[in-house]
Structures are given as structure tokens and as C-alpha cells.
MDTraj code that builds the backbone (N, CA, C; nanometers):
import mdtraj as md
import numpy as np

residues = "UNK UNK UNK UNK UNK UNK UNK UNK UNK UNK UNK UNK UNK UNK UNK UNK UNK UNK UNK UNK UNK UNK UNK UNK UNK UNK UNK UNK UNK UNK UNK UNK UNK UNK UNK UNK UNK UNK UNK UNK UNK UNK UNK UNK UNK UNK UNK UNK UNK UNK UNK UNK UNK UNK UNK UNK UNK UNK UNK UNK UNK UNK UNK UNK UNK UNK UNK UNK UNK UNK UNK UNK UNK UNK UNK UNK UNK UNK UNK UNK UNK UNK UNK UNK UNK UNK UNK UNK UNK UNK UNK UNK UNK UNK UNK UNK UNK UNK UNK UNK UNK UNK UNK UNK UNK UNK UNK UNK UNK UNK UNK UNK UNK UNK UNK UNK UNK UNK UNK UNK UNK UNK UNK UNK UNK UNK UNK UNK UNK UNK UNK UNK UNK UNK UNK UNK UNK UNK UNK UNK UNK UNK UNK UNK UNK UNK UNK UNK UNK UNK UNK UNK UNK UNK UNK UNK UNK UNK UNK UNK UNK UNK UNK UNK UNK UNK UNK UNK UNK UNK UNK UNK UNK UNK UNK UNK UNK UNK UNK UNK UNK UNK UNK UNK".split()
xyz = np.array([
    [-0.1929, 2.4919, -0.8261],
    [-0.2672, 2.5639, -0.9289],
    [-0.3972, 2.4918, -0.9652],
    [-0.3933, 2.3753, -0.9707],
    [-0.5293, 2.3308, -0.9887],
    [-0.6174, 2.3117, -0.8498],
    [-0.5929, 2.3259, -0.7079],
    [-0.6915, 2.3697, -0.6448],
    [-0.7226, 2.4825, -0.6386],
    [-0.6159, 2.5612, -0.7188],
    [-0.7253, 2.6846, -0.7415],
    [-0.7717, 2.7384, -0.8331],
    [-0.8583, 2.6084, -0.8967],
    [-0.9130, 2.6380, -1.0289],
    [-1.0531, 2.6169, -0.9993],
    [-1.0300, 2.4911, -0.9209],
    [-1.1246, 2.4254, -0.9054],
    [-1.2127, 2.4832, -0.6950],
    [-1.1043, 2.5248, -0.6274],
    [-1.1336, 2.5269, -0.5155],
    [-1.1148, 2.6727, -0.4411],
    [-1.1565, 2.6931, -0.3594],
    [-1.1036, 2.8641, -0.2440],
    [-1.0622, 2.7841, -0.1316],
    [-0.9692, 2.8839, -0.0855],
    [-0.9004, 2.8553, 0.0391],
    [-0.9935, 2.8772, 0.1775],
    [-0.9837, 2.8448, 0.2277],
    [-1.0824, 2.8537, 0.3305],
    [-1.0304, 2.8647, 0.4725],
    [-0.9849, 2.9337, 0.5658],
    [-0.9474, 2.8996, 0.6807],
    [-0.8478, 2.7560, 0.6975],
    [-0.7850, 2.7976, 0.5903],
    [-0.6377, 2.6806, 0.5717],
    [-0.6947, 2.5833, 0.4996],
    [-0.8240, 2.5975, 0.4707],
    [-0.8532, 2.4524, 0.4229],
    [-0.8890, 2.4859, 0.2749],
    [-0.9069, 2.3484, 0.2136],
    [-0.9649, 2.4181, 0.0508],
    [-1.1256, 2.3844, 0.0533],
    [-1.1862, 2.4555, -0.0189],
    [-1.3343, 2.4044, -0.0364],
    [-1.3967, 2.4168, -0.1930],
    [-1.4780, 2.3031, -0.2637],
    [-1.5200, 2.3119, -0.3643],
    [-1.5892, 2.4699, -0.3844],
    [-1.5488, 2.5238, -0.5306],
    [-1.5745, 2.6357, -0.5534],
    [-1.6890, 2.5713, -0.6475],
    [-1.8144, 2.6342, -0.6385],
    [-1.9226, 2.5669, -0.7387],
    [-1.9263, 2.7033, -0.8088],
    [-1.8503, 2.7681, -0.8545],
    [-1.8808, 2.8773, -0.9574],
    [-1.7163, 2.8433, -1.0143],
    [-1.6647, 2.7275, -1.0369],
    [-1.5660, 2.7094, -1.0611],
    [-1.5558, 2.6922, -1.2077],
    [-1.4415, 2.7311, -1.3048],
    [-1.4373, 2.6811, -1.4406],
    [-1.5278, 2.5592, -1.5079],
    [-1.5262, 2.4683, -1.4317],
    [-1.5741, 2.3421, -1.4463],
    [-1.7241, 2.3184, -1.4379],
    [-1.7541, 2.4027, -1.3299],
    [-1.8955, 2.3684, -1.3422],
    [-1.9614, 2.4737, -1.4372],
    [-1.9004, 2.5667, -1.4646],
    [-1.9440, 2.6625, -1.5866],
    [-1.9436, 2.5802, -1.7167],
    [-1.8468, 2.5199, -1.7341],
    [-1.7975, 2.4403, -1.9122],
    [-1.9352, 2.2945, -1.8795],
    [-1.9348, 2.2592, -1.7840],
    [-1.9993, 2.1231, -1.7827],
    [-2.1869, 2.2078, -1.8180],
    [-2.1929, 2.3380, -1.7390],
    [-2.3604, 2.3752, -1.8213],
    [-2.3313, 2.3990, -1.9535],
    [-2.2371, 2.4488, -1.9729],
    [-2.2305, 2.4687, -2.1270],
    [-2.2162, 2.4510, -2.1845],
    [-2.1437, 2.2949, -2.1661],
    [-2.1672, 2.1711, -2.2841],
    [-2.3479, 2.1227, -2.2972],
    [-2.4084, 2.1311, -2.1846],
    [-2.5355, 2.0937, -2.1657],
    [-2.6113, 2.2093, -2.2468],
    [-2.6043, 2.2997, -2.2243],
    [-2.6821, 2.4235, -2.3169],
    [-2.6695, 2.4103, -2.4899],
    [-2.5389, 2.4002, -2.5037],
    [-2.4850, 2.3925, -2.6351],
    [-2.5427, 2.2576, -2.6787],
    [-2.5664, 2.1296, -2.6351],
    [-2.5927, 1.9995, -2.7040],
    [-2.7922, 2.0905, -2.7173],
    [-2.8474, 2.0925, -2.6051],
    [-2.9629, 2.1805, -2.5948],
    [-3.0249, 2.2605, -2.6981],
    [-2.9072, 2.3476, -2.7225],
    [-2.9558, 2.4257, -2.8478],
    [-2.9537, 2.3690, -2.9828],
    [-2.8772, 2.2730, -2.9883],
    [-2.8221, 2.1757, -3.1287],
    [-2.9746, 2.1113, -3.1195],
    [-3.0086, 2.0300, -3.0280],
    [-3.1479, 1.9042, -3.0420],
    [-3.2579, 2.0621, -3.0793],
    [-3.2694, 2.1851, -3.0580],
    [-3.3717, 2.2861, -3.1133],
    [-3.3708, 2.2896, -3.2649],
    [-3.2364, 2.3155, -3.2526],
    [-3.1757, 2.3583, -3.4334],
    [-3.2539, 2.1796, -3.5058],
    [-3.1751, 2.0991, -3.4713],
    [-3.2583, 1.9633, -3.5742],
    [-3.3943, 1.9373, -3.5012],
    [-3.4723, 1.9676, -3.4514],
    [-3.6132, 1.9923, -3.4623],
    [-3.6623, 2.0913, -3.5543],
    [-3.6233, 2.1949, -3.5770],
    [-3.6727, 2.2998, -3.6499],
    [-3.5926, 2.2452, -3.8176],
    [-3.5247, 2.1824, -3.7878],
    [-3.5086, 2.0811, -3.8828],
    [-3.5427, 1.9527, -3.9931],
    [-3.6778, 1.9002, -3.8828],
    [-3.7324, 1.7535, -3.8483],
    [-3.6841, 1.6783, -3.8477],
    [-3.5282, 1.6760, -3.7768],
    [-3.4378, 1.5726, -3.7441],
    [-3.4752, 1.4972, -3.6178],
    [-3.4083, 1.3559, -3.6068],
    [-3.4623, 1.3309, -3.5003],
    [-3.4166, 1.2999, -3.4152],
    [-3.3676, 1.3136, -3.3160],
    [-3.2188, 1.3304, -3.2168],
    [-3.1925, 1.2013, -3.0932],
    [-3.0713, 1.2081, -3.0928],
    [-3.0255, 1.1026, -2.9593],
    [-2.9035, 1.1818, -2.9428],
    [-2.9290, 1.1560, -2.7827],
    [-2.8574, 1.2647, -2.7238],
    [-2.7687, 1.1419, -2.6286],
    [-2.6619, 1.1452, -2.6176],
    [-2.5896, 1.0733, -2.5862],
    [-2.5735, 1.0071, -2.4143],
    [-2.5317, 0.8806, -2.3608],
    [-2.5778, 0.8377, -2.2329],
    [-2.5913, 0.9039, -2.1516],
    [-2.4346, 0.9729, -2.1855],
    [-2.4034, 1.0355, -2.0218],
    [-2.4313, 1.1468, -2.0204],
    [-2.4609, 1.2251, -2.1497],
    [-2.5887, 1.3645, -2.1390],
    [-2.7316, 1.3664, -2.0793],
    [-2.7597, 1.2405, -2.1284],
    [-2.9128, 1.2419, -2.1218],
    [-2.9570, 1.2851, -1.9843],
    [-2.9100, 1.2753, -1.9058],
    [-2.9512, 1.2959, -1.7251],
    [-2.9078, 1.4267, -1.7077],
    [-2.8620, 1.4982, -1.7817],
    [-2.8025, 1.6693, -1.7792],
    [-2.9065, 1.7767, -1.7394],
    [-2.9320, 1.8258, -1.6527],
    [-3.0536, 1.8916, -1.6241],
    [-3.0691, 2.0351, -1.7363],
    [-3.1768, 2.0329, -1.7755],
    [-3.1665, 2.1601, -1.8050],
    [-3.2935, 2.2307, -1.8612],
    [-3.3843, 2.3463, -1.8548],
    [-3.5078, 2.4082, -1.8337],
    [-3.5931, 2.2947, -1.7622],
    [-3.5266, 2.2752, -1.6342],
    [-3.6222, 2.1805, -1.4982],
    [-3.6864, 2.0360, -1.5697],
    [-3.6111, 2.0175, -1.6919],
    [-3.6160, 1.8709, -1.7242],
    [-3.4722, 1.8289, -1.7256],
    [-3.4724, 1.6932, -1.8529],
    [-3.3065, 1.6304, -1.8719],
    [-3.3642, 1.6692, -2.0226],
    [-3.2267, 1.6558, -2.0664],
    [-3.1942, 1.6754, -2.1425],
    [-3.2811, 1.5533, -2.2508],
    [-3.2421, 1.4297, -2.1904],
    [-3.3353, 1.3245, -2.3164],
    [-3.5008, 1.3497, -2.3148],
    [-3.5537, 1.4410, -2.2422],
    [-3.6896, 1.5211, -2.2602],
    [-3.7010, 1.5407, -2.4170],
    [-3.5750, 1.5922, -2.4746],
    [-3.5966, 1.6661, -2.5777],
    [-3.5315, 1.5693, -2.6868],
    [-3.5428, 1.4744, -2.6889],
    [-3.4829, 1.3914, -2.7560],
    [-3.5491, 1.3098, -2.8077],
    [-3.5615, 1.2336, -2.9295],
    [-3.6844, 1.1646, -2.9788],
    [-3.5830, 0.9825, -2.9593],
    [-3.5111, 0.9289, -2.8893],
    [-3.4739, 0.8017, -2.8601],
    [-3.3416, 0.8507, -2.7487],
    [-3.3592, 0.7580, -2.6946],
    [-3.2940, 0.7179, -2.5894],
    [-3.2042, 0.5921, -2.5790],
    [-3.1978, 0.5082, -2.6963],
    [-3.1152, 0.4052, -2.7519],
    [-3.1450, 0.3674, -2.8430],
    [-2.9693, 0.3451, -2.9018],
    [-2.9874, 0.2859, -3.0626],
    [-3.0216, 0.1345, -3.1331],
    [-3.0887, 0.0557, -3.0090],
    [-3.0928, -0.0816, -2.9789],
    [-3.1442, -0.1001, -3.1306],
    [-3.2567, -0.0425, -3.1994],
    [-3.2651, -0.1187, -3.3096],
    [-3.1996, -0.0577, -3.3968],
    [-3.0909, 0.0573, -3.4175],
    [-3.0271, 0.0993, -3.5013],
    [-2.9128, 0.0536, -3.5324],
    [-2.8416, -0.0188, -3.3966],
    [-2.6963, -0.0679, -3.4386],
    [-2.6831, -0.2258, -3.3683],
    [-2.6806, -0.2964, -3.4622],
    [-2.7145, -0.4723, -3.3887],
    [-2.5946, -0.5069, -3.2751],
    [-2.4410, -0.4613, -3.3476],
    [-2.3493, -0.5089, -3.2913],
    [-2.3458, -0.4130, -3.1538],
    [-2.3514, -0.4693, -3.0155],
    [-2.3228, -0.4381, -2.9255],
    [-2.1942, -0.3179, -2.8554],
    [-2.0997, -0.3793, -2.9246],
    [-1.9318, -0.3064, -2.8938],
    [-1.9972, -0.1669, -2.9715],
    [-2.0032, -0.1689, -3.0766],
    [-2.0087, -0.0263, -3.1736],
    [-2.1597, 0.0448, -3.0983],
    [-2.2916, -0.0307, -3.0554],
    [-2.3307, 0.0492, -3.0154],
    [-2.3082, 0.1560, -2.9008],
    [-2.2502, 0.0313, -2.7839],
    [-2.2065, 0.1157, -2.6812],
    [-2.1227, 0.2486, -2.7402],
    [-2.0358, 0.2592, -2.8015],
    [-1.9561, 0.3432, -2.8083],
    [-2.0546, 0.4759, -2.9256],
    [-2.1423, 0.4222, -3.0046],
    [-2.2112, 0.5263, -3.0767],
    [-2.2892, 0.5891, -2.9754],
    [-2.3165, 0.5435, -2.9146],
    [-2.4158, 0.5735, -2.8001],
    [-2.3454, 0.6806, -2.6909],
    [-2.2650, 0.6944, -2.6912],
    [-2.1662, 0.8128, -2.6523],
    [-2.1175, 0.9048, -2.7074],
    [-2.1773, 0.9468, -2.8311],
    [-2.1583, 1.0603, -2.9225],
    [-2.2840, 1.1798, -2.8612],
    [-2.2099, 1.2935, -2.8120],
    [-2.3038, 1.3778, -2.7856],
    [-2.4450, 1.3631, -2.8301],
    [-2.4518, 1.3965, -2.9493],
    [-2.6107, 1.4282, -2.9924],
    [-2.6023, 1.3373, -3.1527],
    [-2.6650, 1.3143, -3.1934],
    [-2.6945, 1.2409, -3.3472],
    [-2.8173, 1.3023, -3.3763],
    [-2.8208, 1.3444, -3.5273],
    [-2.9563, 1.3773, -3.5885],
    [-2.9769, 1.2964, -3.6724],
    [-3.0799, 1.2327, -3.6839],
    [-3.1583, 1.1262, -3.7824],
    [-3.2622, 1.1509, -3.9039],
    [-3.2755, 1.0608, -3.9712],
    [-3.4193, 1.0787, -4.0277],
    [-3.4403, 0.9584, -4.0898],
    [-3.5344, 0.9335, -4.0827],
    [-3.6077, 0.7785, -4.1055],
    [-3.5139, 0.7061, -4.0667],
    [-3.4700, 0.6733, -3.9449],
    [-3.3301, 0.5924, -3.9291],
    [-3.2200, 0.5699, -3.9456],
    [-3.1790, 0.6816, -4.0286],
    [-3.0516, 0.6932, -4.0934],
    [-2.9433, 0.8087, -4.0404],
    [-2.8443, 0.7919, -3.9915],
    [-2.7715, 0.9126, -3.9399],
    [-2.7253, 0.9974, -4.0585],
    [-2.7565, 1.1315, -4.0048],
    [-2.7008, 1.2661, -4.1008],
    [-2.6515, 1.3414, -4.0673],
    [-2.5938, 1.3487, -3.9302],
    [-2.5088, 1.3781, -3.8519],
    [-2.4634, 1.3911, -3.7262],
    [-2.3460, 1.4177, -3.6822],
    [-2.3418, 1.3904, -3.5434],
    [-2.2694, 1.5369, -3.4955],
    [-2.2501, 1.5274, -3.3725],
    [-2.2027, 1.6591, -3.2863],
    [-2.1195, 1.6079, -3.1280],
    [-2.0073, 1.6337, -3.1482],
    [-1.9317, 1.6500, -3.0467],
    [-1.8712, 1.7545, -2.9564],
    [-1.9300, 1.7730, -2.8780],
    [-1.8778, 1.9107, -2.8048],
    [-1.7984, 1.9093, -2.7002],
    [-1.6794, 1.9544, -2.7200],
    [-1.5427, 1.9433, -2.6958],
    [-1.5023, 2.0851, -2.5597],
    [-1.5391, 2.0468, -2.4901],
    [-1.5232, 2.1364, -2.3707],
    [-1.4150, 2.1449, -2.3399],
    [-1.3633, 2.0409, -2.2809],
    [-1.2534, 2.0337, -2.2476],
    [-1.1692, 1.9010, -2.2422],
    [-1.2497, 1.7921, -2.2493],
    [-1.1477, 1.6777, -2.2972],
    [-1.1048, 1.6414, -2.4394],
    [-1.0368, 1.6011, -2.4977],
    [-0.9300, 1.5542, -2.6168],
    [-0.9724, 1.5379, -2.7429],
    [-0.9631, 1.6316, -2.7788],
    [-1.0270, 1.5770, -2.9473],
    [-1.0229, 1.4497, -3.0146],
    [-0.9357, 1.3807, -3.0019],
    [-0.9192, 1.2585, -3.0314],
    [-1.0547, 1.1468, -3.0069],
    [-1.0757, 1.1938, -2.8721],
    [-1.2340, 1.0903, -2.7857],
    [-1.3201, 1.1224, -2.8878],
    [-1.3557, 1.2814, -2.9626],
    [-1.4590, 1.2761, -3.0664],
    [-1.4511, 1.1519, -3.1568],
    [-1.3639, 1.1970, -3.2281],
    [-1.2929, 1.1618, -3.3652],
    [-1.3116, 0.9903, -3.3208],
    [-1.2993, 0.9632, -3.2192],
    [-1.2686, 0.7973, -3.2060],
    [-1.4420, 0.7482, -3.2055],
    [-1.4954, 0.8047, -3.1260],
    [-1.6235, 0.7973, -3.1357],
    [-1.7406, 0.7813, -3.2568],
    [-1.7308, 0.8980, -3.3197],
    [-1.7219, 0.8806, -3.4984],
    [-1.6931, 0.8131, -3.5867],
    [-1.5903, 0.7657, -3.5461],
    [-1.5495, 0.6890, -3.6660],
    [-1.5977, 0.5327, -3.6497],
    [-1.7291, 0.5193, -3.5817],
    [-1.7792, 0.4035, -3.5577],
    [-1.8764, 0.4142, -3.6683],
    [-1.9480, 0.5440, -3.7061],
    [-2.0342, 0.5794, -3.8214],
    [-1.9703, 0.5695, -3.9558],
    [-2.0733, 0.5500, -4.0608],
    [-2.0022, 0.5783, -4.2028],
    [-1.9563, 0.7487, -4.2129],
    [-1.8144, 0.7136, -4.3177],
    [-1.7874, 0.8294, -4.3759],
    [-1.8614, 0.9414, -4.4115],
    [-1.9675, 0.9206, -4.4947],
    [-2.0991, 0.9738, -4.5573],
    [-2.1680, 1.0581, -4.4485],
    [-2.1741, 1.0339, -4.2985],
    [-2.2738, 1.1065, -4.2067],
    [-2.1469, 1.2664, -4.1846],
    [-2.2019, 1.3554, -4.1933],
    [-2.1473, 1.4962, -4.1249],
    [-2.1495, 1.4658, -4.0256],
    [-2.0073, 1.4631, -3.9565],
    [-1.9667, 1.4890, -3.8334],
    [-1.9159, 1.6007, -3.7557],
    [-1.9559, 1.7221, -3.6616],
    [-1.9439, 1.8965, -3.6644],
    [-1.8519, 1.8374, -3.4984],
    [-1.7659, 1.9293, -3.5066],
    [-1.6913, 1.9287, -3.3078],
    [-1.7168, 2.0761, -3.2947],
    [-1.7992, 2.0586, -3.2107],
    [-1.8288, 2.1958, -3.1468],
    [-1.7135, 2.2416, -3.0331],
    [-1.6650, 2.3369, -3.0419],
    [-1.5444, 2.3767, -2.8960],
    [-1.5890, 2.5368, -2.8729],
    [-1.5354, 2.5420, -2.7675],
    [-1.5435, 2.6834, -2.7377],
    [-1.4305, 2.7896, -2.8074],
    [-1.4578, 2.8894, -2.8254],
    [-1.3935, 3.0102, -2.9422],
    [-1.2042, 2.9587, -2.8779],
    [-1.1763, 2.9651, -2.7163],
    [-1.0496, 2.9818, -2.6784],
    [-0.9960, 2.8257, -2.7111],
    [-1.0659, 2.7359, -2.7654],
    [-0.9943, 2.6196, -2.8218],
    [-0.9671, 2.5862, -2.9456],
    [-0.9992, 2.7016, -3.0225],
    [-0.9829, 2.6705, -3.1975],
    [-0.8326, 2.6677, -3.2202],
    [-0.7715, 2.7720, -3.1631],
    [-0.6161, 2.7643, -3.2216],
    [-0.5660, 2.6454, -3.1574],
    [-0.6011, 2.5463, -3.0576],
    [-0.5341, 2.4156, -2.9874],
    [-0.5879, 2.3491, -3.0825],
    [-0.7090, 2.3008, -3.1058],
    [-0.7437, 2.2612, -3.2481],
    [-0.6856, 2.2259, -3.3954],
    [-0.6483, 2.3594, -3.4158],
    [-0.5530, 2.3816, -3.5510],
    [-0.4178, 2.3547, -3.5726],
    [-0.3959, 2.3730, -3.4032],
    [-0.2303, 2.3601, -3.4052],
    [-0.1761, 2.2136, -3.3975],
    [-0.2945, 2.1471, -3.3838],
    [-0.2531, 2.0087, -3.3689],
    [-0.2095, 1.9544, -3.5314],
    [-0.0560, 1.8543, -3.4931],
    [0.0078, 1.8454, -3.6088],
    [0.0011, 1.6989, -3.6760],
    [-0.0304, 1.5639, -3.5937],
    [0.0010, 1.4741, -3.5744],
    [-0.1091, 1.4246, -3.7133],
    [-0.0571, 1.3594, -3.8258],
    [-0.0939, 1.3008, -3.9416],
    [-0.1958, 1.2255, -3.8797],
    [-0.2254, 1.1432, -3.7978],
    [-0.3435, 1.0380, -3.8011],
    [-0.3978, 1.1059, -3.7748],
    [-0.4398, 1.1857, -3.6461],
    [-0.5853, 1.2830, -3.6372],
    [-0.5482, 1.3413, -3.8050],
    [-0.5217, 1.4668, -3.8412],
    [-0.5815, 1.5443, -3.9298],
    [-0.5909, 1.4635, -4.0555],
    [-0.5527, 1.3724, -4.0495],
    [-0.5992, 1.2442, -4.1955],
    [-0.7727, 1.1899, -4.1485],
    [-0.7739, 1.1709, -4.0444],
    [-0.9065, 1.1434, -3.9731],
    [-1.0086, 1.2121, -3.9984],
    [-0.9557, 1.3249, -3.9713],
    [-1.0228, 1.4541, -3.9324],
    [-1.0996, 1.4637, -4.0794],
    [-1.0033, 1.4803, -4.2049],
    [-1.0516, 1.5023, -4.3179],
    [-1.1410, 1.3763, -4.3734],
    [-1.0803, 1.2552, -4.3554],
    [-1.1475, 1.1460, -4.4734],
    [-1.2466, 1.1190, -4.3747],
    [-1.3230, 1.1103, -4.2532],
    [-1.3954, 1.1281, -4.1544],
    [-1.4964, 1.1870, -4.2361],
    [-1.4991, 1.3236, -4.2884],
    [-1.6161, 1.4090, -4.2702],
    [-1.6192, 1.4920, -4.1679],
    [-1.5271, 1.5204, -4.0749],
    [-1.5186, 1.6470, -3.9870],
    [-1.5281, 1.7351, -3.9976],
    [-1.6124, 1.8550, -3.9517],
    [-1.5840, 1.9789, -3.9970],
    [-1.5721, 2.0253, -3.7835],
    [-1.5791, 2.1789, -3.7882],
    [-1.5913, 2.2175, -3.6693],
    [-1.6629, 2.3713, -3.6929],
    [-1.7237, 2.4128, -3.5601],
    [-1.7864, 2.4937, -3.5577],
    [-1.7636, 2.5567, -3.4055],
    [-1.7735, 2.6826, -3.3397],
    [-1.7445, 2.7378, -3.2351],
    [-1.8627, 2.8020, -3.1581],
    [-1.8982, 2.7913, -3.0583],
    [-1.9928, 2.7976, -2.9580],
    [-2.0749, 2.9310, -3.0478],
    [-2.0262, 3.0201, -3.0559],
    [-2.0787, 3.1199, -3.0796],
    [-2.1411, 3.1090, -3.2658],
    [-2.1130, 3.0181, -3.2941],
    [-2.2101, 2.9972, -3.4559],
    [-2.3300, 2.9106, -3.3775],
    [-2.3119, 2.8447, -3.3243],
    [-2.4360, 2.7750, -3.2702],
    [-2.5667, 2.8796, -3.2629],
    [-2.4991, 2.9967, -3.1780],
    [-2.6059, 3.0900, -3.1560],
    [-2.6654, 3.1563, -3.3318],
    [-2.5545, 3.1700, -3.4017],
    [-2.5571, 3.2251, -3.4970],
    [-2.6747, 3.1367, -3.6080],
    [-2.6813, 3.0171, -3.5624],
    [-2.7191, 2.9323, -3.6540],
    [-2.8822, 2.9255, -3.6207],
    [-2.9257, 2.9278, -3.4899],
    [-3.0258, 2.9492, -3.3939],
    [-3.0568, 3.0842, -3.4884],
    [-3.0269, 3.1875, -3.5293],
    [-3.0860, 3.3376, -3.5467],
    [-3.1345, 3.3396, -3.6983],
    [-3.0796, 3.2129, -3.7840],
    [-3.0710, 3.2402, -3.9051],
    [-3.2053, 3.1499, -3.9725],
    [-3.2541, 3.2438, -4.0642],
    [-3.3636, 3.1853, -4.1195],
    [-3.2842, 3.0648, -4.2576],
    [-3.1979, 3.0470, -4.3009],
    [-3.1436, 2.9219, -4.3436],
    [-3.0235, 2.8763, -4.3106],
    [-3.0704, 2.7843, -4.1764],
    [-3.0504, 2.6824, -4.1162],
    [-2.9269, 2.6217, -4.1815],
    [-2.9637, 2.5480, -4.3048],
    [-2.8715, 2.4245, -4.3193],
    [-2.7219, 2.4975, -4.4399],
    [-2.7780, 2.6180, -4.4577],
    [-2.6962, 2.7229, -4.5515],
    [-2.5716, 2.7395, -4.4649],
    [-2.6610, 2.8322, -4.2978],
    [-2.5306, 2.8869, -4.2454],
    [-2.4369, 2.7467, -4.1680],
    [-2.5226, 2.6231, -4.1207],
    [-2.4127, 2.5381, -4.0847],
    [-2.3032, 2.5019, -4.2004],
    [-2.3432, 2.4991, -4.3332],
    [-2.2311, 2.4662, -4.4221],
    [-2.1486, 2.5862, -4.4319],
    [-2.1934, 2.7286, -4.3963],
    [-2.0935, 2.8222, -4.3997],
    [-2.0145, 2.8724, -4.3021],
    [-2.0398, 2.8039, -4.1732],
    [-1.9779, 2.8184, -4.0493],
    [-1.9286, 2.7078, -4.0362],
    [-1.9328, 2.6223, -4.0950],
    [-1.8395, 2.4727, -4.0418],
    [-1.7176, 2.5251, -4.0986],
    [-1.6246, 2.4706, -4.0458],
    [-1.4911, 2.4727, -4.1145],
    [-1.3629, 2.3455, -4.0635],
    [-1.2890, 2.3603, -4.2140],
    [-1.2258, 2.2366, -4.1865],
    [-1.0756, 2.2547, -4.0768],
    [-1.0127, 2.1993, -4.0517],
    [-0.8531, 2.2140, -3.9868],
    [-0.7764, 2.2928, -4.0902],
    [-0.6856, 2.3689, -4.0564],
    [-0.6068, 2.4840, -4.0927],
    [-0.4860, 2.3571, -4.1137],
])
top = md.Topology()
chain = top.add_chain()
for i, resn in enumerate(residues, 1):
    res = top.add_residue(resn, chain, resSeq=i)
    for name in ("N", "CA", "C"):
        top.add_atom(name, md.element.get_by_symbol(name[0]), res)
traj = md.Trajectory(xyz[None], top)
């Protein structure tokens, strides 16, 4: 079952399917971080887009095109915590100060957000972006340390399709507080 998620059969053989689940979710984590660094520009936020995004192709640039830093070298002294802040999808700034972050949750573990985050203060908004068919896996999760996290964190979450919603709306920082939402 998973080569044929990922693969077609081929004359007995299997062959990478490039219109496969995967390579669909992997542009559309790239689109979705994309549209977030638009939204905090039209913002005057000032964005870092995370390592292993930054090389993400997308309108025939990368992604750190659109990004106003490319490391947090003078933002976070200690080494260990930067590496790992530095792997948070996208961060929006202003005068140096984080005001929030964004994790977009395609398809690996909510937990990797949440662990990631919690390298920042409490105080910064932290949003997990997932796609609409992962909210109820989301919610249904029962286990006290995430949803204790989740809450004293500053977590909220939001679903692919408010992104767009948030993109259409002439106040911006209104509809993210009215489309975020907390764990059920």
C-alpha cells in the first residue's frame, strides 16, 4: 500500500509517481508558508523562513527571496536553541522581537511543532497550520502533555483554507484572531 501511494506499477516494476500525494503536500506546504511571508508583509512583519524551507522553489525563486533574514545569528546567542528555532517554518518579527510563529503540519507529527516552539517565550503567538483532512487527528489527540502544551504554549491552529481567507480580508489581524482556534 505504500508503493502505491507513492509509486505506479510499471511492467512489473514500480516507478516514482511525481504526481504522487507527496509531492502535492510538499508544494503545498511551500505555497502555504509563501502566502503566510505575503500576509506579514502586508503586515510589516519581518519574516524568517525556516532552513530547510528556504531552498523551496517557488514563483522561479526560493522561498528565502521573500524573506527579510536568513539566520537568527544575532537574535538567539545560544547555539542548541538557535539551531532548533531556526527550524520553525516561518517567524514574523518586528524590531527583533518575535510575534509569531507558524508551523505547517502536512504531514509529519504535531508534536515536532509544539517541540520546536517551545524554544520561544510563552508571550509569542504560535498558529499550526494543517490541512482541513487533519483537524479531527488534531483534536482527537488525548495525551495531557501535548494539549497542556498546546494551551500554556500559546497555540492556536488554523486550516489551509483560512490562510486563503485571511489573504482576501481587508482586516488582517481581526480575521487571524477569528480563525485561529484552540484544541477541542
Amino acid at each position: 500500500t505504500v508503493l502505491e501511494k507513492y509509486a505506479t506499477k510499471s511492467q512489473g516494476k514500480w516507478l516514482y509517481n511525481p504526481s504522487s500525494r507527496v509531492k502535492k503536500e510538499f508544494t503545498k506546504h511551500t505555497e502555504i508558508i509563501y502566502k503566510l511571508i505575503g500576509i506579514g508583509n502586508n503586515l510589516k512583519y519581518q519574516s524568517f523562513v525556516g532552513k530547510r524551507e528556504q531552498h523551496e522553489p517557488i514563483e522561479s525563486k526560493q522561498l528565502s527571496d521573500f524573506c527579510d533574514f536568513t539566520s537568527l545569528k544575532n537574535n538567539i546567542e545560544n547555539p542548541i536553541t538557535r539551531k532548533r528555532v531556526e527550524m520553525i517554518d516561518l517567524i514574523w518579527l518586528k524590531k527583533n522581537e518575535y510575534k509569531m510563529i507558524f508551523e505547517v503540519e502536512n504531514s509529519t507529527k504535531f508534536t515536532s511543532g509544539i517541540q520546536r516552539g517551545s524554544n520561544l517565550p510563552n508571550d509569542v503567538l504560535k498558529i499550526m497550520v494543517i490541512p482541513e483532512y487533519r483537524e479531527k487527528e488534531l483534536n482527537r489527540i488525548s495525551d495531557p502533555l501535548f494539549k497542556d502544551n498546546f494551551k500554556s504554549q500559546n497555540w492556536k491552529y488554523i486550516l489551509y483554507r483560512d490562510v486563503d481567507k485571511i489573504l482576501e480580508s481587508n482586516t488582517i489581524m481581526e480575521t487571524i484572531n477569528l480563525l485561529s482556534k484552540n484544541l477541542s
